[in-house]
N, C-alpha and C positions, 0 to 999 in steps of 0.2 A: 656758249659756256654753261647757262642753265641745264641741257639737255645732258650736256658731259656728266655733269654734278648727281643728277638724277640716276644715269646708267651705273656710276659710283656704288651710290647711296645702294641700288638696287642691288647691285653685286656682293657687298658687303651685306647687305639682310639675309641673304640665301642660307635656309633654313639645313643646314649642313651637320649642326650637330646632332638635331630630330632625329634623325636614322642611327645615329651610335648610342643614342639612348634609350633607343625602343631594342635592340641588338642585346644592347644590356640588361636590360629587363627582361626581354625573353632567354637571356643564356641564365639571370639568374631564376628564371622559374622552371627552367632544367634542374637546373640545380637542385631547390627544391621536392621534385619530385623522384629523385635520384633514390634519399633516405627509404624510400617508401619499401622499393623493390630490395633493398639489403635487410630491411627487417622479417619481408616476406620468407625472402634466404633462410635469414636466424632462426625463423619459428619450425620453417619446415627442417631443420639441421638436424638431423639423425642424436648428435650429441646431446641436443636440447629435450629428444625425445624420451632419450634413455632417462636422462635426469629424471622427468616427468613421472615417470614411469615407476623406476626406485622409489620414488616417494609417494606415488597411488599404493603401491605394494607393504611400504611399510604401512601404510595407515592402515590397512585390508588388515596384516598380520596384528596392528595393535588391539583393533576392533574385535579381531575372533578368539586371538587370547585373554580378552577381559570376559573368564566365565565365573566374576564372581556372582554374579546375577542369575547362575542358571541354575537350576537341580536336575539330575539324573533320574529316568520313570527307571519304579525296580522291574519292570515287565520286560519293557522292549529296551530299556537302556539308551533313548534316547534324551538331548539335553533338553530342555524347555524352561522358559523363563519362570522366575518366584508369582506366588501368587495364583498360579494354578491348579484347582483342586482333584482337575482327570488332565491326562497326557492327552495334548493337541495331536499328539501321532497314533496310538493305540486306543484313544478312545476308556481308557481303566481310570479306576477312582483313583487316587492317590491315597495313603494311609496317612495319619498323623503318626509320623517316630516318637514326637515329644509326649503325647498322651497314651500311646502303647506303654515305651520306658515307667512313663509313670504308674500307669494300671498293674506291670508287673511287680516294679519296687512295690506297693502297696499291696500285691499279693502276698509277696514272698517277707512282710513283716506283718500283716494279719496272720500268715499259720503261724509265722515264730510264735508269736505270741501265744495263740492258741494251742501250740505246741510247748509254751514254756509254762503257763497257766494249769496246764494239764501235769505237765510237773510235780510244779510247787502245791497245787494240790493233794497231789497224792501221795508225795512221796515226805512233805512237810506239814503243811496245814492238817491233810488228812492224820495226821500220826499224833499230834497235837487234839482233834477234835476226837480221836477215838478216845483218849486215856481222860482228856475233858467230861465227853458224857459216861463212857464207863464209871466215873467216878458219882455221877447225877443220879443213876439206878439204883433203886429198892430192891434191896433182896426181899422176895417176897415167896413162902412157901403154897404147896396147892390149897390149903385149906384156907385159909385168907381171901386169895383168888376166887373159890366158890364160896363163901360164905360171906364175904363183903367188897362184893364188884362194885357197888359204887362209889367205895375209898381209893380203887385203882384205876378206875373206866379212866384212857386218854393221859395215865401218867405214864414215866418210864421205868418201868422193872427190868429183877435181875433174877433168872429162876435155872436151876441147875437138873437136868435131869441122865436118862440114859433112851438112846433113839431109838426106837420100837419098830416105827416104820417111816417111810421116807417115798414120797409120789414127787409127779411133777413134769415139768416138758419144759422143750427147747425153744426160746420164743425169736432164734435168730440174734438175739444184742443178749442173751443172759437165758441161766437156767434158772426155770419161777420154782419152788419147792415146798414143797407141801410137808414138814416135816412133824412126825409123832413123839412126844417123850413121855417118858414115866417120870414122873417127880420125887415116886417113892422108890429109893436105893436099899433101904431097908427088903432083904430077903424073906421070902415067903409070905409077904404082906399084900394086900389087894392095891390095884396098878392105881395110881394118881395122874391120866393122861391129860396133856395138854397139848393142842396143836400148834406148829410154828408156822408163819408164813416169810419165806425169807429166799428174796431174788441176787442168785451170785451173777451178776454183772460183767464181771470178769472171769469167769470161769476157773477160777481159783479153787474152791471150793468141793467135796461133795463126804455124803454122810452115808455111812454102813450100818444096819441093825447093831445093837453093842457098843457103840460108842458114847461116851459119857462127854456131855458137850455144858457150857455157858451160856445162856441166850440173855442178849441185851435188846428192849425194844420196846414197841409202847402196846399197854394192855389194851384191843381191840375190839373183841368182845366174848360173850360168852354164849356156849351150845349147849343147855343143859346145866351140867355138871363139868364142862370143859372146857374151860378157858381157851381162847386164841389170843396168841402177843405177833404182832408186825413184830417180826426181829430187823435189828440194824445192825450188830454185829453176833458171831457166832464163835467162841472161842475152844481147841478141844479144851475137855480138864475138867476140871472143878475152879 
């Protein structure tokens, strides 16, 4: 009876389920392993690639269109980043734009000015200072002049005569002129000459034996018996 009970016992232990649960285990790490090879699939999927693809290309296209950061060389017309003062392609200096513009704006209102000063000088202030000092001058006759140059030396007269002779030369910016007058208009009387010194500037100007002229300017000095005045204006007339 014990031995029966025993072979029972034994039969009943028989490790039966062991092998359906190692089965299972191994069918689930098939399983397992399964996912592996379908993402491999996915990656390598032509559809996956393209995607991939479309969006390297937009970022390329976003990158080469942002040229706010580049400046154009004027030589060779290539782009090159800010901050470069020669072209990394051609090897040329770059110019400054902003300090050219500026050096010419400041040209071109230095000559206005110089241009508009030249003007108002002449054509206002000057017209003003002539009828000013014309108004400052002594009349003063030749006998005065040689008999008391040091009442006149370095002032400004005013003396009327008729032109006698007339010298001088071209000095390139004005005619210098060496001008002669008679003081005495009085006929048949002995000459009263006095020399003029008086630079036309402007070429405006010029004097013929016989003409009866106004000299304004300051008494300079004397030669003898013959006064010289710097003239600063020359008026015909009396």
């Amino acid at each position: 009876m014990k031995e029966e009970t025993k072979k029972r016992s034994v039969k009943k232990t028989a490790p039966k389920k062991t092998t359906s649960s190692k089965k299972s285990t191994e069918k689930k790490t098939v399983r397992k392993t399964v996912p592996k090879k379908v993402k491999e699939e996915i990656i390598d999927s032509p559809i996956l690639n393209e995607t991939t693809k479309s969006e390297e290309l937009n970022q390329e296209v976003t990158i080469n269109t942002d040229t706010s950061n580049l400046l154009e060389c004027k030589y060779c017309h290539q782009k090159y980043e800010k901050g470069y003062t020669i072209c990394p392609h051609c090897h040329k200096r770059q110019g400054n734009s902003i300090g050219l513009s500026f050096f010419i704006i400041f040209a071109v209102c230095f000559l206005f000015g110089i241009i508009s000063f030249h003007f108002i000088d002449k054509y206002i202030i000057k017209k003003t200072n002539d009828t000013d000092y014309k108004d400052t001058c002594i009349l003063v006759d030749y006998e005065n002049l040689v008999r008391k140059p040091k009442d006149y030396k370095g002032k400004d007269v005013k003396v009327i005569g008729e032109v006698v002779k007339v010298e001088g030369y071209d000095t390139g910016y004005g005619n210098e002129m060496i001008i002669t007058i008679n003081a005495n208009l009085f006929e048949g009387s002995a000459e009263h000459l006095i020399t003029i010194d008086y630079s036309d500037n402007s070429y405006e100007q010029g004097f013929i034996e016989g003409d009866i002229i106004t000299v304004y300017g300051k008494y300079n000095s004397i030669n003898g018996n013959m006064p010289n005045i710097e003239a600063k204006y020359i008026v015909f007339g009396k």
